[in-house]
C-alpha positions in Angstrom: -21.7 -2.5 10.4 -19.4 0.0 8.9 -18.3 -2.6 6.3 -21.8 -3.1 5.4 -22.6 1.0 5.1 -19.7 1.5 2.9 -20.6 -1.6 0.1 -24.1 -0.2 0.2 -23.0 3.3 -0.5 -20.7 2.3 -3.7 -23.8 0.3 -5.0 -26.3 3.2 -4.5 -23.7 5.6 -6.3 -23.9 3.2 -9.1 -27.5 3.7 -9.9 -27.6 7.6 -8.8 -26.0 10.1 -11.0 -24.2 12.3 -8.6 -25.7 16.0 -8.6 -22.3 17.5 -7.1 -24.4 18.1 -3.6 -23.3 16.3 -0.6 -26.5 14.4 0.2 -27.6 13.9 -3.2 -28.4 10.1 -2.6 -31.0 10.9 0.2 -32.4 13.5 -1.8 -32.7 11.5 -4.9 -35.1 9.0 -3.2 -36.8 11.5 -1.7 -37.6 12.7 -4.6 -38.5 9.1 -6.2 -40.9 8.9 -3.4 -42.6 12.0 -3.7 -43.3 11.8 -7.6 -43.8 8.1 -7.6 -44.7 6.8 -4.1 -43.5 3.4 -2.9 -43.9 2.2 -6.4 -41.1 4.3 -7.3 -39.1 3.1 -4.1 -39.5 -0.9 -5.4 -38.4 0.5 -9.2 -35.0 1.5 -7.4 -34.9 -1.4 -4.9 -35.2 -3.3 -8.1 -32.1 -1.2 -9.6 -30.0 -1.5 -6.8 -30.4 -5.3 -6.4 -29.2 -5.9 -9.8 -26.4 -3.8 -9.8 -25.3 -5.5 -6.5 -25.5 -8.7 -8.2 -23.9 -7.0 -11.1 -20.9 -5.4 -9.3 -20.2 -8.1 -6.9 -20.6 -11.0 -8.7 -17.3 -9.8 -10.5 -15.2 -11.4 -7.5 -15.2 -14.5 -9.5 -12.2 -16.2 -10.4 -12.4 -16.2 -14.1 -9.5 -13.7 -15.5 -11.9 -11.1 -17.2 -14.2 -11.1 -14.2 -10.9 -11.1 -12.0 -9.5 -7.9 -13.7 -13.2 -6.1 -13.8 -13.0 -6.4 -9.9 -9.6 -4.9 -9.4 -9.6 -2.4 -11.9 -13.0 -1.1 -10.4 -12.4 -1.3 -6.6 -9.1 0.4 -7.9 -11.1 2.9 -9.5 -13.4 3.7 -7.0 -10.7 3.8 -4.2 -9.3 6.7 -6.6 -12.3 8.9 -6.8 -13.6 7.6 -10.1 -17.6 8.4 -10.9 -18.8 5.1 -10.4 -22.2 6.5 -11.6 -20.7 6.3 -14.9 -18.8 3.5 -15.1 -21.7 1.4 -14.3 -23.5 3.0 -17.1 -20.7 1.8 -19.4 -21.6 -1.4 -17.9 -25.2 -1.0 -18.8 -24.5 -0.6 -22.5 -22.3 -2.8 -23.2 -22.8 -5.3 -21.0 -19.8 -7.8 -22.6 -17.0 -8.7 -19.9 -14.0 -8.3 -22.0 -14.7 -4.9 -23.7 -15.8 -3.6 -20.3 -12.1 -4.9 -19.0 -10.2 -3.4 -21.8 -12.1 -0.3 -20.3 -11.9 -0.2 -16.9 -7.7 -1.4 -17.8 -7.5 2.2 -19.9 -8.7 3.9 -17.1 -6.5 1.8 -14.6 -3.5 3.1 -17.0 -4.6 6.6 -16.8 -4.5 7.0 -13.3 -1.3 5.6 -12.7 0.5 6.9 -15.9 -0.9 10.4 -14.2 1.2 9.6 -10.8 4.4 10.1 -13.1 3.2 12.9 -14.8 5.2 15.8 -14.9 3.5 19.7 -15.5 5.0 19.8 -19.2 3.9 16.5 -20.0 6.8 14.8 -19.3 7.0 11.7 -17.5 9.2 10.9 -14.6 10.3 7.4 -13.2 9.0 5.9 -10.7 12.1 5.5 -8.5 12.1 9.4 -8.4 8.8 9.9 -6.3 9.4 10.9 -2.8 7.8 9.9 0.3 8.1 13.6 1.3 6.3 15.2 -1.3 4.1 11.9 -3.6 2.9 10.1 -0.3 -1.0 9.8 -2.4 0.7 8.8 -6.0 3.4 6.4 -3.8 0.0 4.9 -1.9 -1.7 4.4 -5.5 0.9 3.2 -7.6 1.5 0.8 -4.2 -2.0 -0.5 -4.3 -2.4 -1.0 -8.1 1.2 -3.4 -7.6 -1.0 -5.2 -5.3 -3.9 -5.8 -7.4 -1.3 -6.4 -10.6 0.2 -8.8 -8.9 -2.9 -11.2 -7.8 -3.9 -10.7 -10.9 -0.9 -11.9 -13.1 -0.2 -14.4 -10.0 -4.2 -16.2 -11.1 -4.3 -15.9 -7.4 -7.5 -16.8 -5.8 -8.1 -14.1 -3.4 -9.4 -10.9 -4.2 -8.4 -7.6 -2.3 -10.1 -6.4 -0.1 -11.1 -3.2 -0.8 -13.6 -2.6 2.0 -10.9 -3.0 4.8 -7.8 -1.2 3.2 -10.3 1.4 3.5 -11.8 0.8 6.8 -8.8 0.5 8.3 -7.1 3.5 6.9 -4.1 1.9 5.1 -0.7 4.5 4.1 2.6 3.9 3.6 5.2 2.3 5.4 9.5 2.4 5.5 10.1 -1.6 5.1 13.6 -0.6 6.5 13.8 2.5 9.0 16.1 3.5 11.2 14.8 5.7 14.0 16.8 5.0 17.3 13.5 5.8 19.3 12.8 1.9 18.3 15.3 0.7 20.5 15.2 3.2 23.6 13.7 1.0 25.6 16.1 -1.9 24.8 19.0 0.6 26.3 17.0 1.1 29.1 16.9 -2.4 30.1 20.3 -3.0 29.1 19.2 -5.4 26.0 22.5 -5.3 24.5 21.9 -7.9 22.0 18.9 -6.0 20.6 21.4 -3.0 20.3 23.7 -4.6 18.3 21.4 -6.4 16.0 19.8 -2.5 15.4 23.3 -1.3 14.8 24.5 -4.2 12.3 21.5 -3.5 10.2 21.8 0.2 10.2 25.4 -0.6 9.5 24.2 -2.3 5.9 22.8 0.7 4.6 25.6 3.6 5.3 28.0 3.8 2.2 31.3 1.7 3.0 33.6 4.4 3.8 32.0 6.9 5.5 32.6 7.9 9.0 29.4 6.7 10.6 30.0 3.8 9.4 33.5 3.2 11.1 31.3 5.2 13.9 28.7 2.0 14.7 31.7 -0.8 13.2 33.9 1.0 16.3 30.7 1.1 18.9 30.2 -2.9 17.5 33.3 -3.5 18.5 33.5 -1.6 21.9 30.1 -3.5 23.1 32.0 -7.3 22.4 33.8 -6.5 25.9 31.4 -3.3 27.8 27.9 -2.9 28.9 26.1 -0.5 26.8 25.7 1.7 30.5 29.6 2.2 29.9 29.2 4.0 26.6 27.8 7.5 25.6 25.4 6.3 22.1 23.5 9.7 22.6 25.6 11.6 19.9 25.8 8.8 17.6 21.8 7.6 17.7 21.6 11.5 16.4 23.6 11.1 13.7 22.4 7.6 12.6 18.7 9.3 12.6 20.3 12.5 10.9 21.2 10.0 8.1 18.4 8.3 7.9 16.1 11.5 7.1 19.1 12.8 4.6 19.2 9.3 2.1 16.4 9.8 -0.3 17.0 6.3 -1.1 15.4 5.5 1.8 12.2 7.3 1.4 11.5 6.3 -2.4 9.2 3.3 -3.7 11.9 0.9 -3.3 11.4 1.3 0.5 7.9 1.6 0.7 4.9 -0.8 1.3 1.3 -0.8 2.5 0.3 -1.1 6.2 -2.4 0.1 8.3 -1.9 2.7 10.4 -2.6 1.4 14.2 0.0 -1.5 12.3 2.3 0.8 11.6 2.5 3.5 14.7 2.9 -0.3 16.7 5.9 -1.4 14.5 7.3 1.4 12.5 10.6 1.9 13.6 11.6 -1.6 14.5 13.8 -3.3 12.9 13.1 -5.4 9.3 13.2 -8.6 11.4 11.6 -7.3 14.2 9.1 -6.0 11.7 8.3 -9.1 10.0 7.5 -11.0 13.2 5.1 -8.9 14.2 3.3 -8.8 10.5 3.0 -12.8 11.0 1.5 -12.0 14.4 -1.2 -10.0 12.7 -2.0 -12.3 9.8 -2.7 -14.8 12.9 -5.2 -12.3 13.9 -6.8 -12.1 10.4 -5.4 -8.7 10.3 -5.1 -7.6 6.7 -2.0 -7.9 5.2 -1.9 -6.6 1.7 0.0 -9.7 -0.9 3.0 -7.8 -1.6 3.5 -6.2 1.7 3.6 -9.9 2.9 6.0 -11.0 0.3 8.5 -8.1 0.7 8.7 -8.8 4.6 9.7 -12.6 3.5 12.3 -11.2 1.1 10.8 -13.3 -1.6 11.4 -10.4 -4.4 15.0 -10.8 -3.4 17.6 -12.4 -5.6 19.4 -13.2 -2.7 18.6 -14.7 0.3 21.4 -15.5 2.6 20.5 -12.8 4.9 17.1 -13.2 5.9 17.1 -10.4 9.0 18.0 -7.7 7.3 16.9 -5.9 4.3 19.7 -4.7 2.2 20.1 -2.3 -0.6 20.5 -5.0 -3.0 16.7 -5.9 -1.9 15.8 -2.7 -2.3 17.0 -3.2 -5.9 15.2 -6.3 -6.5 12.5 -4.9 -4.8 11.8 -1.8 -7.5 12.4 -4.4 -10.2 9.7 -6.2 -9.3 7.2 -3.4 -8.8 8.1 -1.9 -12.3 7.6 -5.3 -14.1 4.0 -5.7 -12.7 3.0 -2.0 -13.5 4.8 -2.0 -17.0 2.0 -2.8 -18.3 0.0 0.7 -16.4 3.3 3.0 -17.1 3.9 2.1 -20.9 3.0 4.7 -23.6 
């Protein structure tokens, strides 16, 4: 029902110019019926039909059609007036012009995620989750709909349920050693170790936490984990983990929905990408790239499929920036 609500309200704000009042739709057929009756009211049923048939007959695979669709749910998701875009639509009603347009306007909004007050431009490795959470979120959802489009992939996103189900950002690795209290608890060593190898992967080689965890590795091959103190060292693994930026840019980041992510959040990347197959069983959506992350398939190399390493990370941004060159390019 709510999926049905929210398509009918993007199709009505295609035919209504907004007035800047919160219930200007109501009002505006309110006001059709009072000057014209229900004459008026079949004029705009008439309108409305045809820009549903319009706007939704863009999810088509043909590749101007393809890009229309993503470039104006894209659009829309950011805020645009969709009032006026249809009106573009309107007079010019030729599929690859229109495309060239709504691509323009694709390139403005995500060129303006980089933009700097003094017009300069930064990259996109240096947002942070801390501080560009809604540009991360955007530039994350236009690499989605980049990369079904240059894939000729033949589903569409799905605009209505990214919504609907209140999508943000997720840490593809995190280390937070809340996710594996309850595996000390019931003396799970092997699910201890596994957190601590990957953890392990992502400290610089010779620091001292990571002789730390390569020491407490060592100790659990011959103790219980009721035998050792981890208190003090789960605090400094967390410490670290809020400290590396590195951690908390783009290359770290996908989509996921929120009840998703408060489930899985802190687990670890293999725990993680277990339960992300579990959803897509439930028809749970699971944006493209966020799926092809978890399976390490932007990774050059794949001989450690459990954990995901800096050098993924690596790969990882390089893949993001070639399918939003294109959006980013002067």
């Amino acid at each position: 029902m709510r999926d049905d609500i929210q398509r009918i309200e993007i199709y009505l704000k295609a035919i209504v110019e907004p007035t800047g009042k919160d219930r200007y739709l109501l009002e505006h057929f309110y006001h059709i019926y009072q000057e014209k009756g229900q004459e008026g009211i079949e004029e705009e049923w008439d309108r409305l039909k045809d820009a549903i048939a319009t706007l939704s007959g863009f999810a088509s695979k043909n590749k101007p059609d393809r890009e229309i669709f993503h470039h104006l749910g894209f659009l829309t998701l950011e805020g645009a007036d969709i009032y006026a875009i249809y009106k573009t639509w309107l007079e010019d009603s030729y599929n690859d012009r229109f495309a060239a347009f709504l691509f323009a306007e694709a390139k403005k909004r995500a060129r303006a995620c980089l933009q700097k007050k003094k017009g300069e431009m930064r990259e996109i490795e240096d947002l942070q989750y801390s501080s560009d959470k809604r540009k991360l979120q955007t530039l994350l959802v236009l690499f989605n709909l980049a990369y079904l489009i240059d894939q000729q992939m033949a589903e569409c996103f799905r605009f209505n349920r990214f919504v609907l189900e209140r999508w943000s950002l997720e840490h593809i690795y995190a280390q937070n050693s809340q996710s594996i209290a309850k595996n000390i608890a019931q003396e799970q060593k092997d699910e201890v170790v596994a957190w601590l190898e990957e953890v392990k992967e992502h400290i610089e080689d010779d620091s001292e936490l990571k002789k730390e965890i390569q020491g407490t590795l060592e100790q659990l091959k011959n103790t219980s984990l009721k035998n050792l103190d981890l208190e003090v060292l789960f605090k400094r693994i967390d410490q670290n983990f809020e400290d590396d930026e590195n951690l908390h840019r783009i290359s770290n980041l996908t989509l996921l929905d929120r009840r998703a992510n408060s489930q899985i959040g802190n687990l670890i990347f293999s725990h993680k990408r277990a339960e992300i197959r579990e959803l897509q069983k439930q028809d749970r959506l699971i944006p493209i790239t966020t799926q092809r992350v978890f399976n390490k398939e932007f990774s050059k190399e794949k001989d450690n499929p459990n954990v995901f390493t800096r050098a993924d990370q690596k790969d990882y941004l390089e893949e993001i920036k070639k399918y939003l060159h294109k959006y980013l390019e002067v």
